[in-house]
LUMVOGU-827675 format. One record per residue (C-alpha): residue in three letters; x, y, z. Coordinates in steps of 0.2 Angstrom, whole numbers, padded with zeros to 4 digits, always signed. Example, Ala and Ser with C-alpha at 12.3 -4.5 7.8 and 13.67 -1.06 7.14 Angstrom:
<mikes>
ALA+0062-0022+0039;SER+0068-0005+0036;
</mikes>
This chain:
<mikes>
UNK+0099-0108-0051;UNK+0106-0118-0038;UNK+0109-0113-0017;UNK+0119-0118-0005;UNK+0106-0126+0009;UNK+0105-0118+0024;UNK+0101-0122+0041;UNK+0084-0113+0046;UNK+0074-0109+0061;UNK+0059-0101+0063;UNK+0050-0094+0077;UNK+0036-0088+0066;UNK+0022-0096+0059;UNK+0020-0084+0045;UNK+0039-0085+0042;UNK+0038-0104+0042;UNK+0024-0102+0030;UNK+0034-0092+0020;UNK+0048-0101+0019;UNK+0037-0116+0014;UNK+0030-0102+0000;UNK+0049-0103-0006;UNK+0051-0119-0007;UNK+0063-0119+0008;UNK+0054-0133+0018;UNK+0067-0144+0017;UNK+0079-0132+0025;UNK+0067-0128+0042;UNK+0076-0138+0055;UNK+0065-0131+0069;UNK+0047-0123+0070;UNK+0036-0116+0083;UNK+0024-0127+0093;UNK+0011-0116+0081;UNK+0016-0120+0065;UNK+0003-0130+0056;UNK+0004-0125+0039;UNK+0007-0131+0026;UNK+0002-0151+0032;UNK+0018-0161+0043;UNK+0028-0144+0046;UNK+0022-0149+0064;UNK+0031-0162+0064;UNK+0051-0152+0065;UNK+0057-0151+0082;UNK+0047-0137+0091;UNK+0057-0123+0101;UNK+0043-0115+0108;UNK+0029-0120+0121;UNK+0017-0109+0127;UNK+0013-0106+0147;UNK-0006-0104+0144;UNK-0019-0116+0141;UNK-0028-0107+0127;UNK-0040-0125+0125;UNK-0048-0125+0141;UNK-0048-0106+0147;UNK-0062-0093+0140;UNK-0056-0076+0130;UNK-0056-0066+0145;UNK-0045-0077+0156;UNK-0032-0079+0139;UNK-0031-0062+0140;UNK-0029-0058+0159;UNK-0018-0071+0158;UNK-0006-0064+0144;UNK-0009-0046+0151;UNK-0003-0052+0170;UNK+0013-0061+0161;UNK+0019-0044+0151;UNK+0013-0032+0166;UNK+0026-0041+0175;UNK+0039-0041+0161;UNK+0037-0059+0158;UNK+0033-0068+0144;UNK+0021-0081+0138;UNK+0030-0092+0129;UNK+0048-0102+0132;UNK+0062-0104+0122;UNK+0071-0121+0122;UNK+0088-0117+0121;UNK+0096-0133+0122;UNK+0088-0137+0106;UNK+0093-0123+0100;UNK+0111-0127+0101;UNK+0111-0144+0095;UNK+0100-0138+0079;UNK+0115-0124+0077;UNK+0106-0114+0063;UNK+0112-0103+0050;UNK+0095-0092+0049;UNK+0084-0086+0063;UNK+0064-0079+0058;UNK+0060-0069+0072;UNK+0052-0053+0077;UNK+0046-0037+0088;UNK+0031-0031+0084;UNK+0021-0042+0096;UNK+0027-0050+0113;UNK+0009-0061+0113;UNK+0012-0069+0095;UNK+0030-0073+0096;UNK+0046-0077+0107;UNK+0053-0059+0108;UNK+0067-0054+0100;UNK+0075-0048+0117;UNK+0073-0065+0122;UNK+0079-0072+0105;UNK+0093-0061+0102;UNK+0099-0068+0121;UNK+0099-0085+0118;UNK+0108-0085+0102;UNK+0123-0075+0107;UNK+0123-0091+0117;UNK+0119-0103+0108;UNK+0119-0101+0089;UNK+0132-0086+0088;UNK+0135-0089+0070;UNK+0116-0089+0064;UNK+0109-0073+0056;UNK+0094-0065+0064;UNK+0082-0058+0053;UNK+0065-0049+0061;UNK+0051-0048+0052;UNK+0039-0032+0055;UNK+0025-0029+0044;UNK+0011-0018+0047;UNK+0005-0018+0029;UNK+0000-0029+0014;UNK+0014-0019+0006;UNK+0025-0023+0023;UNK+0021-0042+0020;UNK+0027-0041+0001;UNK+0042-0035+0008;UNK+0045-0047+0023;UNK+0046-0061+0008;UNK+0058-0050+0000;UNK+0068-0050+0015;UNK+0068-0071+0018;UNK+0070-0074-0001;UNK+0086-0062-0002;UNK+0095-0070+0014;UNK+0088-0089+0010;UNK+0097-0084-0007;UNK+0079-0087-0020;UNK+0078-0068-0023;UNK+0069-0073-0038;UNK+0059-0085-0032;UNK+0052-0073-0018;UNK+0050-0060-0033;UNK+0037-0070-0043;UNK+0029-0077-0027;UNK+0026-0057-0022;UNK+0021-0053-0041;UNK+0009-0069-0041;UNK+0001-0061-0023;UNK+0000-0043-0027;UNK-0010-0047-0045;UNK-0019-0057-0035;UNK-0024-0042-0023;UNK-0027-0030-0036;UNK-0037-0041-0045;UNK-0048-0042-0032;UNK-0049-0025-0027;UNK-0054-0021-0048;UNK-0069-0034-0047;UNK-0076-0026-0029;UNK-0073-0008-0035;UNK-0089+0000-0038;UNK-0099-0010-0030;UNK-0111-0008-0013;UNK-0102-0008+0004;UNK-0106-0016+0018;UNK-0101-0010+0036;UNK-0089-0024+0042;UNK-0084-0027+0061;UNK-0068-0038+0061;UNK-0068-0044+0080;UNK-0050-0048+0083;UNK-0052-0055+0100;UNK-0070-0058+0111;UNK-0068-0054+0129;UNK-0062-0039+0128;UNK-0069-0036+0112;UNK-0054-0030+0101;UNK-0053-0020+0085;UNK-0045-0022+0068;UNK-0027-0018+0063;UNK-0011-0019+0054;UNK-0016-0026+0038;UNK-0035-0030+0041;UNK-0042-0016+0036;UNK-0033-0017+0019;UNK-0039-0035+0019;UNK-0060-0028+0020;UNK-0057-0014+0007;UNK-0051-0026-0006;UNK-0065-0037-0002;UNK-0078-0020-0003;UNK-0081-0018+0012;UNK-0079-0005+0024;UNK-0071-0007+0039;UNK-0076-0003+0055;UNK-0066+0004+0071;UNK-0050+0001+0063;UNK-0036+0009+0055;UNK-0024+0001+0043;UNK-0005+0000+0048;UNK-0010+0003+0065;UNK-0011-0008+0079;UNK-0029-0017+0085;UNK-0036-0011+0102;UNK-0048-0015+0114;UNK-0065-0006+0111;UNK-0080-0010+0121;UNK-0097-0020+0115;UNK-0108-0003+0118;UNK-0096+0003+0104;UNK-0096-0010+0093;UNK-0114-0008+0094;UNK-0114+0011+0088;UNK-0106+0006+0074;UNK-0121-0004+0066;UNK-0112-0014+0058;UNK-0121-0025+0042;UNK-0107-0040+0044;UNK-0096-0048+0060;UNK-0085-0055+0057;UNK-0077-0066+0072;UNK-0058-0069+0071;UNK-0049-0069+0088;UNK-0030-0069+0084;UNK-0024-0085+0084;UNK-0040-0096+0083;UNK-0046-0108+0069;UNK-0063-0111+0066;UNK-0067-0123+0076;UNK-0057-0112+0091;UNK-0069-0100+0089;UNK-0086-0112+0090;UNK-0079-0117+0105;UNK-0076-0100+0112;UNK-0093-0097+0108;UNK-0102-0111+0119;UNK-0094-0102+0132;UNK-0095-0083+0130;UNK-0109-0072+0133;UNK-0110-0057+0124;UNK-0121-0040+0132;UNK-0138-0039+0128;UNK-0133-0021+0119;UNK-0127-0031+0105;UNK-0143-0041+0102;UNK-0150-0027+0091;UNK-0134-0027+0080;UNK-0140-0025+0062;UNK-0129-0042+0058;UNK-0135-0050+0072;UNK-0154-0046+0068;UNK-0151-0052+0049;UNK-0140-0067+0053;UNK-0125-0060+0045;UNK-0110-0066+0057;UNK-0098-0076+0052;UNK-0081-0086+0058;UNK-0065-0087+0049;UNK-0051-0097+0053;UNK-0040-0081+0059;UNK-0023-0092+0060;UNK-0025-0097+0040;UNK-0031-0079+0035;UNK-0028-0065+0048;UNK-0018-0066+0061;UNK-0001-0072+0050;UNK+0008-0060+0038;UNK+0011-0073+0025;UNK+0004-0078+0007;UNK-0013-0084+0014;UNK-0016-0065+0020;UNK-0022-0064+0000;UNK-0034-0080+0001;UNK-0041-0072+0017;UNK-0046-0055+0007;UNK-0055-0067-0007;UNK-0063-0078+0006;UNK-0071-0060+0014;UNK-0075-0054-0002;UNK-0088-0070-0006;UNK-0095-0066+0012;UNK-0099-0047+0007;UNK-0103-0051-0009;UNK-0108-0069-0012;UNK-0122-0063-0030;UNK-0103-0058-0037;UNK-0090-0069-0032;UNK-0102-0086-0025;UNK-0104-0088-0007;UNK-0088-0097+0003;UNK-0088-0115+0005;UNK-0088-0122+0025;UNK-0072-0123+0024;UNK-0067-0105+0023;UNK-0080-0098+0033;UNK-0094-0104+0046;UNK-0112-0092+0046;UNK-0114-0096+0066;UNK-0133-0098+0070;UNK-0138-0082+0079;UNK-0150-0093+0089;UNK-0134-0102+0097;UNK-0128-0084+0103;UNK-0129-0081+0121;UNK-0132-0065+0131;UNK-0130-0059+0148;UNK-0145-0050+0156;
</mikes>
């Protein structure tokens, strides 16, 4: 069935992923300076930057530095306007549920009663796996492939049950998820779903909730078998970096992971940190970690075993 093209912005990289999931790549006249995926989406006209250098600072001066820019009532990233205007979209991807991963939709909403007063704003809030199936619902209805977003979501969900059959039953290893480093921050929103489909069991957090800060002493009570390292935001390669430059208390040396080599990096951008279609591969990719004897062990390009020895720790 055919559509009329529409005009599409997104300030999301899930919902440009999404959109791309749906075939709508063509229509995307603007991304964020994030979007990466799927390979060239890059290269639309950006109308985001952020105000911190997340290369060359450690995790705990990222974060002091997003927490001094919300304390204030500020925000990290900008919003070129001007570009917003002369791109004079049909359909905006936005969203509340997290000032650090996206333009907010205060901000957003603002600028396009300015700027783009015809366009429809659509935000995206998912907290769940079920809340993701939904989200493409949502874009297929408005981009008008209804039915396009309909199999993509029947496509993902036997995907996630399937997985969920093969791991049922079988031993469960206790999984810290580390959503950020310094802080340590726990699990949440649709992580934890992510680990029990893989057949784990997920420590110090909660599904549909939001991830928090916890504290290394407590990721050290929980004694977990598998860590799993995926700052928000960060590939892999992000997250090697981080490493050469954090140290982590000596409480955690005696982590059971850490004593039997089991910590891991995933690319938290491709599997984590974005509510869109790759969610899934992320839960497949976790369940070869747990349980490689079932499913083979993940290639290097979907996870990195980071050699214990390389760790450093504070005295």
């Amino acid at each position: 069935m055919c559509k009329d093209r529409i005009k599409i912005i997104s300030l999301l990289p899930s919902a440009t992923e999404i959109v791309c999931a749906l075939g709508l790549g063509e229509d995307l006249v603007g991304v964020t300076h994030e979007c990466d995926f799927p390979p060239g989406i890059g290269s639309r006209p950006h109308l985001t930057a952020s105000k911190i250098n997340h290369e060359r600072s450690t995790s705990r001066e990222i974060d002091h530095a997003v927490r001094s820019q919300l304390d204030g009532h500020g925000s990290i990233y900008t919003l070129d306007e001007d570009l917003l205007a002369e791109l004079s979209p049909d359909l905006i991807l936005t969203q509340e549920l997290c000032e650090v991963c996206a333009v907010s939709y205060r901000t957003v909403s603002a600028a396009a009663r300015m700027c783009a007063a015809n366009a429809e704003i659509v935000s995206l809030e998912p907290n769940t796996i079920e809340d993701i199936y939904s989200n493409i619902l949502t874009v297929g209805e408005v981009a008008g492939v209804r039915e396009t977003a309909e199999d993509l979501v029947l496509l993902l969900r036997e995907r996630f049950e399937d997985l969920k059959a093969i791991t049922c039953g079988l031993n469960r290893p206790r999984v810290m998820m580390l959503e950020w480093l310094d802080p340590p921050f726990t699990p949440g929103h649709w992580v934890p779903e992510q680990v029990e489909a893989a057949g784990g069991f997920c420590l110090l957090g909660e599904a549909g909730q939001k991830s928090s800060t916890t504290t290394y002493p407590a990721v050290a009570e929980s004694n977990a078998d598998v860590l799993v390292l995926i700052p928000c935001g960060y590939s892999t390669a992000d997250i090697l970096r981080q490493l050469e430059i954090t140290f982590f208390p000596e409480v955690l040396r005696h982590l059971p992971a850490i004593r039997n080599d089991n910590v891991w990096a995933m690319d938290a951008s491709a599997y984590f940190s974005r509510p869109g279609p790759r969610v899934i591969d992320g839960a497949e990719v976790l369940a070869k970690i747990l349980h490689p004897e079932i499913l083979g062990a993940p290639t290097e390009l979907e996870a990195v075993r980071i050699d214990i020895t390389a760790l450093k720790f504070s005295g």
